[in-house]
N, C-alpha and C positions, 0 to 999 in steps of 0.2 A: 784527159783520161778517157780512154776508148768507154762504150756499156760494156757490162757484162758481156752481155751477148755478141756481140760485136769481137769482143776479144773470145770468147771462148769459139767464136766461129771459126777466127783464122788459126789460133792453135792446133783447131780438130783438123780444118781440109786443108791448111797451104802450110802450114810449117814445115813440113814432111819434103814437103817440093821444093823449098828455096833454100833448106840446110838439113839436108839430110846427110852428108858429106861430111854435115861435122858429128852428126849422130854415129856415123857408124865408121866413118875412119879411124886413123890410130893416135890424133893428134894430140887427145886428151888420153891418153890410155897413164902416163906418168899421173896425171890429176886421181884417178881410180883409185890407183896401186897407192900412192899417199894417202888417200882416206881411209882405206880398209886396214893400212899399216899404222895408222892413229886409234880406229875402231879395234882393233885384234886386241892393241895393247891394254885397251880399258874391256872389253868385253873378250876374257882370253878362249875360252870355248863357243867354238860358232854357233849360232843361234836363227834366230828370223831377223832379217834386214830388210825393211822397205824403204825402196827407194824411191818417190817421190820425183816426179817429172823425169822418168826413166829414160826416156826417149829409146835408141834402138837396143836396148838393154843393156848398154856396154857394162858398167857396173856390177849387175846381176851377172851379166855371164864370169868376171870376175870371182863374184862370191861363189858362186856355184862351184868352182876349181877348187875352191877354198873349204869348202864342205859348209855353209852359210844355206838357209833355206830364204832365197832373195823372193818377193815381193815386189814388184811395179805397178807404177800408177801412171797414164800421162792422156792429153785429152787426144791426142792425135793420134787419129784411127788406126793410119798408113805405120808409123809406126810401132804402137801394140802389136796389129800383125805382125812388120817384120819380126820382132822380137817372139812371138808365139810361133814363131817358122823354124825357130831356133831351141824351143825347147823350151823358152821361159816363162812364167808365172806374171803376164804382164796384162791388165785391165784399161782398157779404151773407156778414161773418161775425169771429169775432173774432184779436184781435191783440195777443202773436203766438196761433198759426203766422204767417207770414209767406210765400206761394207764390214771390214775388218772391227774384230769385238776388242772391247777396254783391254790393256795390258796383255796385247798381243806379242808385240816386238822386241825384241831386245836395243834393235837399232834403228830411226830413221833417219833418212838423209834428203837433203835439198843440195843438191850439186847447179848450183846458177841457174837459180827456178825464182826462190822466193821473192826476188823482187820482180817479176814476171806476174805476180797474183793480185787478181785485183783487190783481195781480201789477204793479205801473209799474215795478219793477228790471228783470222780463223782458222787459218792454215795449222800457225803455231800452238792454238787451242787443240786442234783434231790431232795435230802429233803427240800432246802429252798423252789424251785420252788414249790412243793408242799404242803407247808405248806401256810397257812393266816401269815398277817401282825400280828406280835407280837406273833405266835405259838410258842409252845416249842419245843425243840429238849433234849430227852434223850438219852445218852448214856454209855454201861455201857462197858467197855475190860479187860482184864489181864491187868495189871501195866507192861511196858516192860521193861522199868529201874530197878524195886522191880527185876522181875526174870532175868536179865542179872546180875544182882548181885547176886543173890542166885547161879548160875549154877556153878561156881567153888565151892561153897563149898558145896551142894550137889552133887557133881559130885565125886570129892575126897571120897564121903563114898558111890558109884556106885549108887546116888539117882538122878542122873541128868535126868532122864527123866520125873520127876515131876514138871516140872519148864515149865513155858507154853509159848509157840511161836508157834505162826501160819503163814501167810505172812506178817503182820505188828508187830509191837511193840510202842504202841501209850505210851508217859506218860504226867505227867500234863504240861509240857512245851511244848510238842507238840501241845498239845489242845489248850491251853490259848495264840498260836502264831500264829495257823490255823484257829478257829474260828474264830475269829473279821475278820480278810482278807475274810471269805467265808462269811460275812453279819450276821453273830453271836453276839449279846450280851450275855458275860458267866455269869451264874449267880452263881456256883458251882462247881469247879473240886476237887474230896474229894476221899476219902479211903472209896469205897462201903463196904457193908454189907457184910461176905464171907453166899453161901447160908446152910441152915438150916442143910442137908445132904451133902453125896459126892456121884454123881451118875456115878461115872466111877468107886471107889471101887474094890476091888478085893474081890471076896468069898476064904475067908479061906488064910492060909499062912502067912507069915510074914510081907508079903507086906498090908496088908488092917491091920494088926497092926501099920505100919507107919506110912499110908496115915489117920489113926483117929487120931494120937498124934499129925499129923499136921494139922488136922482138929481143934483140942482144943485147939493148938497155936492158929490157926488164928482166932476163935469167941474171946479166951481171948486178944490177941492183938488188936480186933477192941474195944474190950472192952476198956480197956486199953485208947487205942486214942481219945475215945467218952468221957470217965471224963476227960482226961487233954486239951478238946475241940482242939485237935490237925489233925483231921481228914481231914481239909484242906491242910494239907503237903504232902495228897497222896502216904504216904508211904506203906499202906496194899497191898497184892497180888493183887489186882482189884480197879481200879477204879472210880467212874460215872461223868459223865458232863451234868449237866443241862443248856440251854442256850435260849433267844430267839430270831426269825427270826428280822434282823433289816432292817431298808428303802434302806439303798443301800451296795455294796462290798467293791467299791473302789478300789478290784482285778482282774486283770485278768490272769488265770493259765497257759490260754495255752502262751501268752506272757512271764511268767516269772517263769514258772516249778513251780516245786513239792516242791523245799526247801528241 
């Protein structure tokens, strides 16, 4: 586990520089268009959306079409800028603090952040706080179960660095035991969408021939899971939890840890 500091350094100055490509291309723009078409349906009049590790705002500029009053958070400079070149409401720095007052939002979103956090329990605390009574909470991560399972047997054929870990590894049993404790009603832990591209890619070489055949696995396996209405078992590489803010916890973390 990196320090703090040490992770919050490379977030701010180098994240920008070694994938910004996936911030601001179109690869993920299907992943967007499905959260806000889950959000619309539970929250039918646009409201305030923050989104949470924004990156080049792709999302916000989304809501913004949409008549949404978006919100961004992300620790990286380069990107806040971009996104502030563009018209959007985006704050260079990390999360929480939270400057944003109690039952501001209607919406927040963690779109493949929260397990990125050194802290995602206080994360998840600062989102109730700022969210209104009965806001929703999306979020979307790699499956850490799907890819601790995959790593031996990609590994055995030298593919093991396709398999995704960051500092967490959230799956649907951790959500559906964590939320209701942090004031969470779940209303969805399911097998996201994988997105429409792959924005890490390699040009050229044998390598960006694997990473598309395992691209066409994974749209035909969500496929797959959406006819046999199985997508609730959370088994795809990724995926989302829809929930909303409830009246009281009933926990308390720093009393009784992390779990």
């Amino acid at each position: 586990m990196p320090s703090v500091e040490e992770g919050a350094r490379w977030y701010r100055n180098d994240y920008w520089r070694q994938y910004c490509e996936e911030q601001i291309g179109a690869a993920r723009g299907n992943v967007h268009e499905h959260a806000l078409a889950w959000l619309e349906r539970l929250v039918p009049v646009p409201g305030v959306l923050v989104d949470v590790g924004c990156g080049a705002g792709a999302l916000l500029a989304l809501c913004q079409a949409r008549g949404w009053k978006g919100i961004g958070f992300d620790p990286s400079v380069q990107a806040a800028a971009y996104a502030q070149a563009r018209g959007l409401e985006v704050h260079a720095g990390t999360f929480p603090p939270c400057p944003l007052a109690d039952g501001t939002a209607d919406v927040l979103t963690f779109i493949n952040v929260l397990d990125h956090l050194h802290d995602p329990f206080a994360a998840l605390r600062e989102a109730r706080r700022v969210l209104r009574e009965g806001g929703v909470l999306y979020i979307r991560v790699p499956n850490g179960p799907f890819h601790v399972s995959l790593l031996p047997v990609l590994s055995a054929i030298g593919l093991g660095r396709l398999t995704v870990f960051h500092l967490y590894g959230f799956g649907r049993s951790a959500f559906r035991h964590h939320l209701p404790e942090l004031g969470f009603e779940i209303i969805a832990v399911q097998t996201a969408p994988p997105s429409q591209n792959d924005p890490y890619g390699e040009s050229g070489g044998s390598g960006e021939g694997v990473r598309a055949m395992l691209k066409w696995i994974d749209r035909a396996g969500f496929r797959l899971l959406q006819s046999l209405m199985l997508t609730g078992k959370a088994w795809g590489p990724s995926i989302e939890v829809v929930a909303r803010k409830c009246g009281s916890t009933g926990w308390n973390f720093e009393s009784k840890g992390q779990g």
